[in-house]
C-alpha positions as CSV (number, residue, x, y, z in Angstrom):
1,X,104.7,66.4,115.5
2,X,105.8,68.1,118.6
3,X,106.4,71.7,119.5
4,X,107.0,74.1,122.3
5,X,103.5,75.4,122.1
6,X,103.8,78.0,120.8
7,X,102.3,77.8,117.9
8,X,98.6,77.7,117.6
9,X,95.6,78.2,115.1
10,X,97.0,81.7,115.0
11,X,99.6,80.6,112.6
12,X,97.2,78.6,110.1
13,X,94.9,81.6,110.1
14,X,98.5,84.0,109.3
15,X,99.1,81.3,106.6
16,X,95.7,81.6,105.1
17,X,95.8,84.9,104.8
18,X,99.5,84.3,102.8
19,X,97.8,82.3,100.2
20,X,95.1,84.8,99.3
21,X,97.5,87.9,99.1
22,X,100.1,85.7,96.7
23,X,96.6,84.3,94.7
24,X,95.8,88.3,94.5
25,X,99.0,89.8,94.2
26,X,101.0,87.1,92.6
27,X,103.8,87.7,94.8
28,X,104.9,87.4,98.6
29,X,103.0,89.8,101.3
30,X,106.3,90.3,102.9
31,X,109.7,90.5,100.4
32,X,113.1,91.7,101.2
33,X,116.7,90.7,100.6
34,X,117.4,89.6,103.9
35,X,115.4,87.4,106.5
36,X,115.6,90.1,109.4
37,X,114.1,93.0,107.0
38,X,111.7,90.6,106.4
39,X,111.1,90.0,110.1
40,X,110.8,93.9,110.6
41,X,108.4,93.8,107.8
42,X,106.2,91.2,109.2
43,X,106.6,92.9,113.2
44,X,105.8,96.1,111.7
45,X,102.8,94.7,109.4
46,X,104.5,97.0,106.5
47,X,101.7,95.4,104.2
48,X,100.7,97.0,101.0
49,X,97.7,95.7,99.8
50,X,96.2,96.7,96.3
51,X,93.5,99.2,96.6
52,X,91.5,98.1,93.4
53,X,90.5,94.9,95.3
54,X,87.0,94.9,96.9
55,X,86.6,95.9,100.0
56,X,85.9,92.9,102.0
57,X,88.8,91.3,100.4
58,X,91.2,94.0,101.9
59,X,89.4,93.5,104.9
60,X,90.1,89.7,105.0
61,X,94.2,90.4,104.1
62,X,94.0,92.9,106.6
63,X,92.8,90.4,109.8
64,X,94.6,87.6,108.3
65,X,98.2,89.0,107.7
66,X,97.8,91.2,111.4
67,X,100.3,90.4,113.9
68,X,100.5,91.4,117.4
69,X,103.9,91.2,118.7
């Protein structure tokens, strides 16, 4: 498949991280009703994670579900 370039292990890491917090959460890291609120969510790492999970574990969604933008 070919791209722009773009995108790099960055992404698979960021999708990882997805996984865990749904696996944990049992829903979405990000949810909104529209796409850009998500977006502004996701810019603006609006992430609530639950504090009852072990440390290390909050640690991991923490570095996983960062971005830098």
């Amino acid at each position: 498949m070919e791209g722009n370039g773009k995108v790099n292990y960055k992404a698979d890491i960021y999708g990882v991280g997805c996984i865990f917090y749904f696996l944990l959460h049992g829903h979405a890291p990000f949810e909104a009703d529209t796409l850009a609120s998500i977006i502004f969510s996701i810019k603006n790492c609006e992430l609530k994670i639950r504090e009852d999970l072990d440390d290390l574990a909050q640690d991991f969604l923490k570095n996983t579900l960062e971005t830098k933008v």
